[in-house]
MISEFI-905998 format. One line per field, with one value per residue (C-alpha): x, y, z; residue in three letters; chain. Coordinates in nm, 4 decimals, padded with zeros to 6 digits. Layout:
% MISEFI-905998
c1 [X | ...]
c2 [Y | ...]
c3 [Z | ...]
type [ALA | ...]
mol [A | ...]
END
This chain:
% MISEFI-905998
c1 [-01.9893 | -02.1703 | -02.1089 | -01.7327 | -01.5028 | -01.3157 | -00.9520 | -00.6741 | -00.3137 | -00.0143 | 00.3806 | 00.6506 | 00.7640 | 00.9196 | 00.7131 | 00.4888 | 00.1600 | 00.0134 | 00.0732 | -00.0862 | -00.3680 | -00.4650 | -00.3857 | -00.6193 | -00.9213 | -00.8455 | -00.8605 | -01.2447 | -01.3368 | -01.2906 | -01.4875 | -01.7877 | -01.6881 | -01.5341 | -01.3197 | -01.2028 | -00.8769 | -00.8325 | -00.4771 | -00.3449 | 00.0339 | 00.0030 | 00.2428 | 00.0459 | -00.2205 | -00.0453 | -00.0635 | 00.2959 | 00.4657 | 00.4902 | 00.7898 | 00.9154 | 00.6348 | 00.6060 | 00.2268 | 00.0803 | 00.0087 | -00.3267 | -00.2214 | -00.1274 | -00.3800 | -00.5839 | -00.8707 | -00.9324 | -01.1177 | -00.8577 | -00.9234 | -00.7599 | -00.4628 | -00.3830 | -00.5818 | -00.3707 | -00.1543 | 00.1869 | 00.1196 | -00.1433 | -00.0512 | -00.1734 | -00.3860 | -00.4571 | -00.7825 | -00.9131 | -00.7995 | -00.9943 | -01.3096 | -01.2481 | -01.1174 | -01.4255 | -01.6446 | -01.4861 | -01.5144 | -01.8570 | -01.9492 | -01.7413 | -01.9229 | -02.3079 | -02.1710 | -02.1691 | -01.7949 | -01.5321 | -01.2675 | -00.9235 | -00.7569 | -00.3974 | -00.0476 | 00.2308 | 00.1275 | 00.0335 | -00.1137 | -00.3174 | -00.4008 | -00.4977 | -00.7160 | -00.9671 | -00.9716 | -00.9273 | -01.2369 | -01.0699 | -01.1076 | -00.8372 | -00.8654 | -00.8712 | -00.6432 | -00.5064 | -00.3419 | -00.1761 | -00.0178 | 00.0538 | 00.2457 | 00.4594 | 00.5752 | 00.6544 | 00.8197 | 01.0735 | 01.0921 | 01.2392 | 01.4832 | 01.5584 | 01.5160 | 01.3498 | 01.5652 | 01.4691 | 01.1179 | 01.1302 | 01.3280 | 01.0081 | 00.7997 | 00.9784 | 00.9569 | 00.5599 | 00.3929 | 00.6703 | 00.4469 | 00.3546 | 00.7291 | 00.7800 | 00.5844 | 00.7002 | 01.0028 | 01.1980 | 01.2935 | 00.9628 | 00.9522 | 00.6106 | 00.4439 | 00.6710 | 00.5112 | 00.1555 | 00.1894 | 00.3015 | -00.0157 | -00.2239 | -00.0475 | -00.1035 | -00.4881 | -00.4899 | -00.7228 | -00.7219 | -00.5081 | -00.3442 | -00.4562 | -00.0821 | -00.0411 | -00.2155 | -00.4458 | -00.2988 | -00.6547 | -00.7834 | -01.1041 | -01.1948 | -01.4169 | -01.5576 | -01.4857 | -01.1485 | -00.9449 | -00.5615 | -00.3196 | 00.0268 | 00.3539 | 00.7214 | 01.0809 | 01.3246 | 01.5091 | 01.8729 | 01.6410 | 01.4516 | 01.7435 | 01.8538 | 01.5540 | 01.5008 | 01.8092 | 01.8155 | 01.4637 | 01.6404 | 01.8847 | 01.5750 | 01.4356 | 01.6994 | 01.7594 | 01.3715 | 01.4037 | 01.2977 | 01.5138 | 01.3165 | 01.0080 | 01.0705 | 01.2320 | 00.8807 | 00.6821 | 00.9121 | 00.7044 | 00.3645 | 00.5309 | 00.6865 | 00.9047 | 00.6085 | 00.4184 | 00.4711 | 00.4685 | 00.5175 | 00.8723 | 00.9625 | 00.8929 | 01.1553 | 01.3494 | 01.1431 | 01.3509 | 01.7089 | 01.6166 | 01.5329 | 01.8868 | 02.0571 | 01.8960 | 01.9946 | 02.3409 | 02.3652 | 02.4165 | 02.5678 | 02.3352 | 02.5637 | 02.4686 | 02.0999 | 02.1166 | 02.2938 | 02.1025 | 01.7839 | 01.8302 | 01.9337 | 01.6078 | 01.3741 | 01.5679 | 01.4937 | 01.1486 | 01.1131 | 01.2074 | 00.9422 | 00.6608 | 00.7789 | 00.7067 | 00.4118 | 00.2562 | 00.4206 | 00.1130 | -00.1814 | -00.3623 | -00.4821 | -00.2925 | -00.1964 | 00.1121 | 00.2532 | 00.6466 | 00.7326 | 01.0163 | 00.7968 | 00.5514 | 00.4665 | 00.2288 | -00.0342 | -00.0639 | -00.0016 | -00.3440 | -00.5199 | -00.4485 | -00.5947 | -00.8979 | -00.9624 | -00.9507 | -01.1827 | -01.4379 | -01.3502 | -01.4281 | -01.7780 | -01.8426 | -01.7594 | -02.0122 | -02.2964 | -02.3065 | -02.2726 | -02.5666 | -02.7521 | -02.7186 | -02.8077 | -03.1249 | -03.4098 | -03.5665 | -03.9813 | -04.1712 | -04.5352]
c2 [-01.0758 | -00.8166 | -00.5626 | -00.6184 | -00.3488 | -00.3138 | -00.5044 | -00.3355 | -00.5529 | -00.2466 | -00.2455 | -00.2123 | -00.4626 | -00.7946 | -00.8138 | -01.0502 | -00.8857 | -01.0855 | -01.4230 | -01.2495 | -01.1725 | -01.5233 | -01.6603 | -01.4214 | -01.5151 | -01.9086 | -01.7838 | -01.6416 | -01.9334 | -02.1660 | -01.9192 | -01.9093 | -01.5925 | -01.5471 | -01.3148 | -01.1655 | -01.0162 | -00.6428 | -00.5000 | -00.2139 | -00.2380 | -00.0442 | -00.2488 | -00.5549 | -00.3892 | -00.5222 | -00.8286 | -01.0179 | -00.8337 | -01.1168 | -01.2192 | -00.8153 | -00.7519 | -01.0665 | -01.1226 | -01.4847 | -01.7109 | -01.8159 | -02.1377 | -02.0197 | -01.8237 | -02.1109 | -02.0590 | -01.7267 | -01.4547 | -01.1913 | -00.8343 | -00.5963 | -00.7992 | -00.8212 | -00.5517 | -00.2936 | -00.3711 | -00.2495 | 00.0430 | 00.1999 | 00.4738 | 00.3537 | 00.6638 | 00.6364 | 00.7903 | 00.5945 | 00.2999 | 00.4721 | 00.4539 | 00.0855 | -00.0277 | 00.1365 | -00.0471 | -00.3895 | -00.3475 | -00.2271 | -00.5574 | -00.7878 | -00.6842 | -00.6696 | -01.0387 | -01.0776 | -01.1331 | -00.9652 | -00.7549 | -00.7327 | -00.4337 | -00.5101 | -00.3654 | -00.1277 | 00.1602 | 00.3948 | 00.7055 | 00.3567 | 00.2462 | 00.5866 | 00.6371 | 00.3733 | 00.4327 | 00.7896 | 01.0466 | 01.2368 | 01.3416 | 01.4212 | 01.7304 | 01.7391 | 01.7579 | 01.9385 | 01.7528 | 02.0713 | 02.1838 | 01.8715 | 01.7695 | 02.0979 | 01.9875 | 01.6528 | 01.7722 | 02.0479 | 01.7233 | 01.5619 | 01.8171 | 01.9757 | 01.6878 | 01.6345 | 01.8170 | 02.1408 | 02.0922 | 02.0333 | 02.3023 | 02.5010 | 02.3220 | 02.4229 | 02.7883 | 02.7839 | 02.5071 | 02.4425 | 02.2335 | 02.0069 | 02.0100 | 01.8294 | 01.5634 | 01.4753 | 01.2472 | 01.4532 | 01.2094 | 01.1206 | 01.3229 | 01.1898 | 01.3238 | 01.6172 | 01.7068 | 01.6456 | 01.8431 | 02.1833 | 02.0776 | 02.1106 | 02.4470 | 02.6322 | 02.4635 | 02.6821 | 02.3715 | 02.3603 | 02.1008 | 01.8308 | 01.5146 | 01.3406 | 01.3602 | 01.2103 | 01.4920 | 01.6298 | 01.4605 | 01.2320 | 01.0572 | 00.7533 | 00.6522 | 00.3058 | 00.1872 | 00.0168 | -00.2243 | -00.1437 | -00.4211 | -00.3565 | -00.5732 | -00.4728 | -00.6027 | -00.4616 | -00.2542 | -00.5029 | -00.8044 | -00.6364 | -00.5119 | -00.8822 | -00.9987 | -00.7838 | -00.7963 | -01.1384 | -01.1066 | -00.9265 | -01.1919 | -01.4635 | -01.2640 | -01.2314 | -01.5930 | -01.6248 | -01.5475 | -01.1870 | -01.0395 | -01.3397 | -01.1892 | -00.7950 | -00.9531 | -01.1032 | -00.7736 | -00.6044 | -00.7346 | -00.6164 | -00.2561 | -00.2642 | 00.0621 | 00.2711 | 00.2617 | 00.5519 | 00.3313 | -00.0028 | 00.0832 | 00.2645 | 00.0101 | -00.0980 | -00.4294 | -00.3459 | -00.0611 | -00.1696 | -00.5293 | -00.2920 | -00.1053 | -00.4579 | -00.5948 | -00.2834 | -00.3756 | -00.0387 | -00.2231 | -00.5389 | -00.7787 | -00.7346 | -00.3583 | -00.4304 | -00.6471 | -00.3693 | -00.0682 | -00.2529 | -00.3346 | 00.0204 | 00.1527 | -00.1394 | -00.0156 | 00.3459 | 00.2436 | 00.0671 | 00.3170 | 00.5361 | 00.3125 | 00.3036 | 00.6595 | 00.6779 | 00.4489 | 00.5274 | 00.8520 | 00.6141 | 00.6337 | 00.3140 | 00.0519 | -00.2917 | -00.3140 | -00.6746 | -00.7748 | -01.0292 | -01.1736 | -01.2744 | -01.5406 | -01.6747 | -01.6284 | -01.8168 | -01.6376 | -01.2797 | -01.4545 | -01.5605 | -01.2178 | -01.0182 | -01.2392 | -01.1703 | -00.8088 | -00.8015 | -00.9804 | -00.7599 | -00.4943 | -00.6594 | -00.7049 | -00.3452 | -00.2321 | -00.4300 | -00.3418 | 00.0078 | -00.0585 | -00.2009 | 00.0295 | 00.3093 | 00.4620 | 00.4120 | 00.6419 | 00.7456 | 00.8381 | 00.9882]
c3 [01.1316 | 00.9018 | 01.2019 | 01.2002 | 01.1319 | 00.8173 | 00.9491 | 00.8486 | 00.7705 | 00.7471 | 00.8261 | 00.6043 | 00.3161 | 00.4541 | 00.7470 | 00.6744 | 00.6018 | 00.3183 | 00.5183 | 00.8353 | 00.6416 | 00.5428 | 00.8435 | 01.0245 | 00.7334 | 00.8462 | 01.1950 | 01.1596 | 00.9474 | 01.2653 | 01.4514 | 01.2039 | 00.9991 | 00.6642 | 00.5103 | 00.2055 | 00.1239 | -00.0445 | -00.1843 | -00.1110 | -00.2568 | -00.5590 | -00.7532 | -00.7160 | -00.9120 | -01.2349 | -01.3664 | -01.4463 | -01.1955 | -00.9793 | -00.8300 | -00.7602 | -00.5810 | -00.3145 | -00.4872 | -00.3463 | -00.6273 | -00.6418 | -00.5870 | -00.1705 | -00.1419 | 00.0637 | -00.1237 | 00.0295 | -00.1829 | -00.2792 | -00.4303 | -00.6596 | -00.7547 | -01.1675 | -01.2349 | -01.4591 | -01.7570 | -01.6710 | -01.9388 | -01.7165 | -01.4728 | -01.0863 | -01.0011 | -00.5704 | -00.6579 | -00.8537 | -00.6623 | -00.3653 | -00.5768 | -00.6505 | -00.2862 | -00.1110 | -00.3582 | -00.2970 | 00.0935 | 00.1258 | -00.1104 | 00.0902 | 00.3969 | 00.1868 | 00.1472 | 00.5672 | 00.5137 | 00.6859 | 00.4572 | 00.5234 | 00.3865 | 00.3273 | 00.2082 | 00.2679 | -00.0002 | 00.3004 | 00.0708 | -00.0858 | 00.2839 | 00.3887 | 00.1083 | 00.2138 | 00.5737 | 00.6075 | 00.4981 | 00.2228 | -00.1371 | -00.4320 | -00.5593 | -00.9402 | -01.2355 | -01.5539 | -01.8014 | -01.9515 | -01.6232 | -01.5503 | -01.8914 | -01.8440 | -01.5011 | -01.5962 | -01.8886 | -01.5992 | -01.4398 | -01.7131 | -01.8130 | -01.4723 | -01.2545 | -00.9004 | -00.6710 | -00.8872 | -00.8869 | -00.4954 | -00.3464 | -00.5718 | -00.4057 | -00.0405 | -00.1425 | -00.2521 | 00.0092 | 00.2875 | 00.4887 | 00.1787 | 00.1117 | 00.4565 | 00.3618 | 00.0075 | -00.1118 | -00.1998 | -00.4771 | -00.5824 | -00.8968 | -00.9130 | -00.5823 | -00.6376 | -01.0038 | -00.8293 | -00.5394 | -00.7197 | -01.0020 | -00.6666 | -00.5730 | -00.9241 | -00.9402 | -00.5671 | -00.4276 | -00.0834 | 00.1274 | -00.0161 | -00.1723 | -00.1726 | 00.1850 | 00.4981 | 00.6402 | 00.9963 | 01.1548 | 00.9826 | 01.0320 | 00.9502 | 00.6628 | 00.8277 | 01.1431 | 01.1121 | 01.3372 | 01.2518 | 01.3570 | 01.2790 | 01.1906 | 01.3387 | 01.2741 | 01.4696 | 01.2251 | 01.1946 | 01.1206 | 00.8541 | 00.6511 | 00.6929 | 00.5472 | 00.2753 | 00.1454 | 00.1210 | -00.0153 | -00.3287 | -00.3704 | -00.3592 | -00.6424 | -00.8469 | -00.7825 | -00.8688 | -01.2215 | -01.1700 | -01.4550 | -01.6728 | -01.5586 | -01.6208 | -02.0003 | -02.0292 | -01.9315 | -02.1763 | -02.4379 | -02.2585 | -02.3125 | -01.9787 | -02.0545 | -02.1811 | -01.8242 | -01.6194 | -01.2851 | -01.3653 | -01.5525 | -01.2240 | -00.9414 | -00.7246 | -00.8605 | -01.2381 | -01.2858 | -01.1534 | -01.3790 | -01.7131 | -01.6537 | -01.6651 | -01.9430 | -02.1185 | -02.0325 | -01.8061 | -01.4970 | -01.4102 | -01.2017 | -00.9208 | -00.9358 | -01.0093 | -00.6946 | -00.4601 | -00.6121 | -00.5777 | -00.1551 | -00.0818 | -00.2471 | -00.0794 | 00.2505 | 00.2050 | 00.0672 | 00.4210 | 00.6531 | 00.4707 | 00.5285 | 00.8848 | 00.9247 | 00.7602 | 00.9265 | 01.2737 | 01.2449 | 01.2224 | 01.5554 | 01.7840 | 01.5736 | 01.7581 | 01.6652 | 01.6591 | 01.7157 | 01.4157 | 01.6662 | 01.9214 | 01.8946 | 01.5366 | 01.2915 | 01.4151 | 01.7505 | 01.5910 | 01.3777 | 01.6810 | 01.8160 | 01.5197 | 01.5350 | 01.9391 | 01.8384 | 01.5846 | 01.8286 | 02.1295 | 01.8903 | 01.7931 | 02.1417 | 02.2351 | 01.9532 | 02.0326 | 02.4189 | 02.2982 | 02.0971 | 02.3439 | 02.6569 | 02.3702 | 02.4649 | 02.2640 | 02.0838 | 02.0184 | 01.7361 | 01.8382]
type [UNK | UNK | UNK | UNK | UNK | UNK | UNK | UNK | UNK | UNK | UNK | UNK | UNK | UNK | UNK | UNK | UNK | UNK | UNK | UNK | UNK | UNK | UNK | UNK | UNK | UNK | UNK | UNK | UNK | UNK | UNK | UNK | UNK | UNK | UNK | UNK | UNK | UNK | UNK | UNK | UNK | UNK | UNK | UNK | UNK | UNK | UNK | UNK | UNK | UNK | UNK | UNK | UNK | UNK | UNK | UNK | UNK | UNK | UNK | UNK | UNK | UNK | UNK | UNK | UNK | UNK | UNK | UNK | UNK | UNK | UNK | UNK | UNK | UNK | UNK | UNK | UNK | UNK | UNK | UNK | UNK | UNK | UNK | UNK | UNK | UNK | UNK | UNK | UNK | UNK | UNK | UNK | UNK | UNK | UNK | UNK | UNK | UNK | UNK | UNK | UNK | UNK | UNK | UNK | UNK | UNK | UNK | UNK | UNK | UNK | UNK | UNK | UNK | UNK | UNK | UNK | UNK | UNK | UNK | UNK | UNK | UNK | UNK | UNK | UNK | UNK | UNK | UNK | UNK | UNK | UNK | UNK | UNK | UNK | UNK | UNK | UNK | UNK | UNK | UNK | UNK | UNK | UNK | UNK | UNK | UNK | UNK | UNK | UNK | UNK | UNK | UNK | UNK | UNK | UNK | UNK | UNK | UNK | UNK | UNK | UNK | UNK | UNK | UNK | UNK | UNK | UNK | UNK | UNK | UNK | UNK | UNK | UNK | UNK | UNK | UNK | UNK | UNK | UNK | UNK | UNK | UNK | UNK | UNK | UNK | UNK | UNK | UNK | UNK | UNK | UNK | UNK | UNK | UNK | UNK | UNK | UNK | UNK | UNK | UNK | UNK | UNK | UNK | UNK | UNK | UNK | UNK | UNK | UNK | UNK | UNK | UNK | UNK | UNK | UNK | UNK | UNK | UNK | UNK | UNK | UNK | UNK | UNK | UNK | UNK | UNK | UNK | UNK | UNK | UNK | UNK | UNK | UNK | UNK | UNK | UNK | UNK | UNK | UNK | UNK | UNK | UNK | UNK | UNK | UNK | UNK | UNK | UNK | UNK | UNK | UNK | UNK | UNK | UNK | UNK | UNK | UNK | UNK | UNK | UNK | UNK | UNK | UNK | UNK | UNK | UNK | UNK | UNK | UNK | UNK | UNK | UNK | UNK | UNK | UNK | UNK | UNK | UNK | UNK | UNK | UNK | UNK | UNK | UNK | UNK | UNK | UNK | UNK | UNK | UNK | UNK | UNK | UNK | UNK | UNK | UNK | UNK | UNK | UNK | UNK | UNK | UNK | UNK | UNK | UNK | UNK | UNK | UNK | UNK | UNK | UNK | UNK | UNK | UNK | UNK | UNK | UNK | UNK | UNK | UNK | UNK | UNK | UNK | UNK | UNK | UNK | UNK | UNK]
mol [A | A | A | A | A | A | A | A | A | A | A | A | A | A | A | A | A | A | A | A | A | A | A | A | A | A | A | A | A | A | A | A | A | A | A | A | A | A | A | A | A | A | A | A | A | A | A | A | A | A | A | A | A | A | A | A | A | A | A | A | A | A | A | A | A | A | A | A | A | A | A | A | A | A | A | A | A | A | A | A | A | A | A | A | A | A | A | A | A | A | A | A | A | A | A | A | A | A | A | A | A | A | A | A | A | A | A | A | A | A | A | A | A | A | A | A | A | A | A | A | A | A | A | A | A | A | A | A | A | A | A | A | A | A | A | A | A | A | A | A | A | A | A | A | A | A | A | A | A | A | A | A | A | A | A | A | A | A | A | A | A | A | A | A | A | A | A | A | A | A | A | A | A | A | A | A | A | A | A | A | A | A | A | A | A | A | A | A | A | A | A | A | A | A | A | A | A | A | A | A | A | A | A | A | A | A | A | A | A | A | A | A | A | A | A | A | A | A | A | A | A | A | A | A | A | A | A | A | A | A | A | A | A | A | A | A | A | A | A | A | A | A | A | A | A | A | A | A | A | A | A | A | A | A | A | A | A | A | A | A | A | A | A | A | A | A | A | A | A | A | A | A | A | A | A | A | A | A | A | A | A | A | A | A | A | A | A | A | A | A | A | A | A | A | A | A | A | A | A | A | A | A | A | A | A | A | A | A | A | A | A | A | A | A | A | A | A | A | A | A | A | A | A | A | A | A | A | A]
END
């Protein structure tokens, strides 16, 4: 299959992605083909964070080749660019290989990054460091209704509690580069030819789930594992201290929440998180979106493996009714 597409896994957290994924690589190995897995969840970048982050042990991964998981110490700062750099690398290797690479996760700006055709613009550590430092003393909401009166249409696309994207989008503004490297351009085009297959849950059985998936990590020993990254420097990384579950797990070990709290705080936020991803993702063009309450996981498989070979099929009578072409 070294003319397949790259295969792109998305949907929001809880729905199954990672197990889709392997399922789908098991799929093409009956069929003659194999594949290789490549993250895109930013938090799975780092290694310990295990149990906060859903990351498959090695040990159920099914022997399947996997990419760009443990890759940061949880004192690095994730940077989507250079993860761009890296993720592009690993898929056109995996497919030098004659293997089929499976791009998957719910980071969309990390998912965009590899299949969409667009650059970063740069940085500036001193502009930068003053806006973190407003951010610190004057707090998000202060730094975005700036951003609403300088770039209004960037301002529509930003969290507006994501101090981080908030900081990097008015660094963009002041360095006057055009567009906007934090956002999903308006028309994107693709960087390789991708097949996108998405995963739903109908919104009342997703909150279901992911609470309960809070309460399995808790239950997990999650508050054992962020203790454990403590001593890696855990609360000196920029992302890693800030991750959903990492953070509310830090504030009760501190004794500033009760686990109770940690528990509560930490569903809301995975909820909100959720309904993000749904969005984001909702913009993505000619996805085949899959219903996790119908069927099971071995026919939403079986159905991201006919895809890829209607799509294989598509490309090679395209190639061959192509007219040919003379040198004299």
């Amino acid at each position: 299959m070294t003319d397949a597409p790259l295969l792109v896994i998305i949907g929001a957290t809880g729905t199954g992605k990672s197990d889709l994924a392997i399922r789908t690589a098991e799929r093409l190995a009956v069929r003659g083909a194999t594949a290789e897995i490549v993250n895109a969840d930013a938090m799975q970048l780092y290694r310990g964070m295990d149990i906060g982050t859903a990351k498959l042990p090695p040990s159920e991964r099914r022997g399947i080749r996997h990419h760009l998981l443990d890759v940061l110490d949880v004192t690095e700062e994730a940077s989507v660019a250079a993860y761009q750099v890296e993720a592009r690398g690993v898929v056109e290797a995996v497919r030098e290989r004659g293997s089929v690479p499976i791009l998957v996760g719910g980071s969309g700006l990390y998912v965009s990054s590899v299949i969409f055709d667009f650059r970063f613009p740069g940085r500036d550590r001193e502009v930068r460091a003053r806006l973190e430092a407003e951010l610190a003393n004057s707090g998000a909401r202060a730094l975005f209704a700036r951003l609403e009166r300088l770039d209004p249409a960037t301002a529509a696309k930003v969290d507006p509690a994501n101090g981080r994207r908030i900081v990097r989008a008015l660094e963009i503004h002041e360095l006057a580069e055009a567009g906007h490297g934090a956002v999903l351009p308006e028309a994107p085009r693709l960087w390789h030819p991708s097949l996108i297959v998405g995963l739903s849950t109908p919104r009342e059985q997703l909150v279901r789930r992911l609470d309960a998936r809070v309460e399995d990590m808790w239950a997990a020993g999650l508050v054992a594992e962020v203790d454990r990254l403590r001593g890696a420097g855990l609360e000196s990384g920029v992302t890693a201290s800030r991750a959903i579950g990492y953070a509310q797990a830090l504030a009760q070990l501190r004794g500033s929440l009760a686990a109770e709290e940690a528990i509560a705080q930490t569903q809301a936020l995975t909820r909100r998180y959720a309904r993000r991803q749904v969005s984001w993702f909702k913009r993505y063009e000619h996805v085949t979106w899959l219903d996790t309450e119908r069927g099971d996981g071995a026919a939403r498989a079986t159905i991201a493996a006919d895809r890829l070979e209607e799509w294989r099929s598509r490309s090679a009578s395209a190639r061959a009714t192509a007219p040919e072409t003379t040198s004299y």
